[in-house]
C-alpha positions, -999 to +999 in steps of 0.1 A: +621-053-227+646-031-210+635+005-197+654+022-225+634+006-253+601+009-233+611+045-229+619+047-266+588+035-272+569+052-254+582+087-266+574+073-302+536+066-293+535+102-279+546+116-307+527+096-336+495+103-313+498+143-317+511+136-350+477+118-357+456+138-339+465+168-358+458+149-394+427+142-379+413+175-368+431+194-397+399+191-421+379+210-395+401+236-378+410+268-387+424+265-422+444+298-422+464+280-392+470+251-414+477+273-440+501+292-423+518+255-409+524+245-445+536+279-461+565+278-431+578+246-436+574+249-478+596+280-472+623+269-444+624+226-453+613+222-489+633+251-505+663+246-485+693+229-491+686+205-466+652+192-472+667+159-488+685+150-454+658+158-431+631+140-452+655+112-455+663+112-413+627+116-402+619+087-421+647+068-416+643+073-378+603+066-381+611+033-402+633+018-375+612+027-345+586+007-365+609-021-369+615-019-332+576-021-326+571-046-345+597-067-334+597-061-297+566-087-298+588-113-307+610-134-282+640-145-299+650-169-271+618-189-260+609-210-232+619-246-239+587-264-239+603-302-243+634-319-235+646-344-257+665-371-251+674-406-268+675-444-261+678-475-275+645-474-296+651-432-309+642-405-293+616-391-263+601-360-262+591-347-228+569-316-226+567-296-197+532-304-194+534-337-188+558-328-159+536-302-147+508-328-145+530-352-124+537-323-098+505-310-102+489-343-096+508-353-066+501-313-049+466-319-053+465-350-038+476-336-006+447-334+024+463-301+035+465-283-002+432-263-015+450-250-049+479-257-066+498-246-096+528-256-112+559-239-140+583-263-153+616-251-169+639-273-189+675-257-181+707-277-193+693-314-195+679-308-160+638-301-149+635-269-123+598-271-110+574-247-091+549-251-069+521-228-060+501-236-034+475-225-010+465-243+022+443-250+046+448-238+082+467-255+110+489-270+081+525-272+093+539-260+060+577-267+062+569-310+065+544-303+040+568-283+013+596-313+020+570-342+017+560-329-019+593-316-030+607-354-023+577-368-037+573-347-068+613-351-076+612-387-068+580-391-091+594-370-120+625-385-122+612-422-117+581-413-149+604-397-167+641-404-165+648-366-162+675-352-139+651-327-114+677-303-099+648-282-076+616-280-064+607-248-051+573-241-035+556-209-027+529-205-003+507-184-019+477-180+005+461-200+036+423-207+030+397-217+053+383-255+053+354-257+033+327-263+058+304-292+059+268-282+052+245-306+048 
């Protein structure tokens, strides 16, 4: 959501919360103040000319940031979560777990790799994959980040018959060995 909208949105909560609060506490305030409210706008919205228009804005204006509320929950353009393709026999279905469970398989495998966490993207017939590791001390990260980006591409693409354009991996912490306690 762009700032605009969340700024839209955020004026609109502001002003349906006073808006509220004043319903709420209107049975037990001062009733010559709420009296007072409603004989001013009977006498300068409801008998004027214009009452019809403004009635018919404000709600206008309230039914669309609704709309907008309501709808700004919603992605419209979501995350592919397979990638089709087709053979011989019909057609596979890939999902980006399974893909996810190859890198992730192969990260935690690693001596030198505590944690690990993967996101898979689908992105014009191709498979964009990242890592997120932490790992142990005196690891030398850049042989480890090119040992499992050759062996994650070259394990996804062999299982799978999917084009991997990248591997990225972020180092994401450096943990202590667990220690040996017996």
């Amino acid at each position: 959501m762009n700032f605009f909208f969340r700024v839209l949105t955020a004026i609109y909560a502001v002003i349906a919360a006073v808006l509220s609060t004043l319903v709420m506490i209107s049975p037990f305030s001062n009733k010559g103040l709420m009296k007072n409210f409603l004989d001013w706008a009977d006498v300068t919205l409801y008998r004027s000319d214009k009452y019809n228009v403004v009635v018919f804005l404000l709600g206008l204006i309230l039914l669309l940031a609704n709309l907008f509320i309501l709808f700004s929950g919603i992605r419209f353009k979501g995350v592919n979560k397979y990638i089709c393709f087709k053979n011989d026999n019909g057609q596979v279905r890939v999902s980006a777990n399974s893909v996810e469970s190859i890198a992730l398989g192969l990260a935690r495998k690693s001596k030198n790799v505590r944690e690990a966490k993967s996101k898979v993207r689908f992105k014009n017939e191709t498979v964009e994959i990242l890592m997120k590791l932490s790992v142990y001390p005196d690891t030398h990260v850049p042989n480890l980040s090119r040992l499992l980006q050759n062996q994650i591409k070259d394990a996804v693409e062999s299982m799978t018959e999917l084009q991997v354009s990248h591997v990225d991996i972020n180092i994401e912490g450096v943990h202590a060995a667990p220690s040996d306690k017996e």
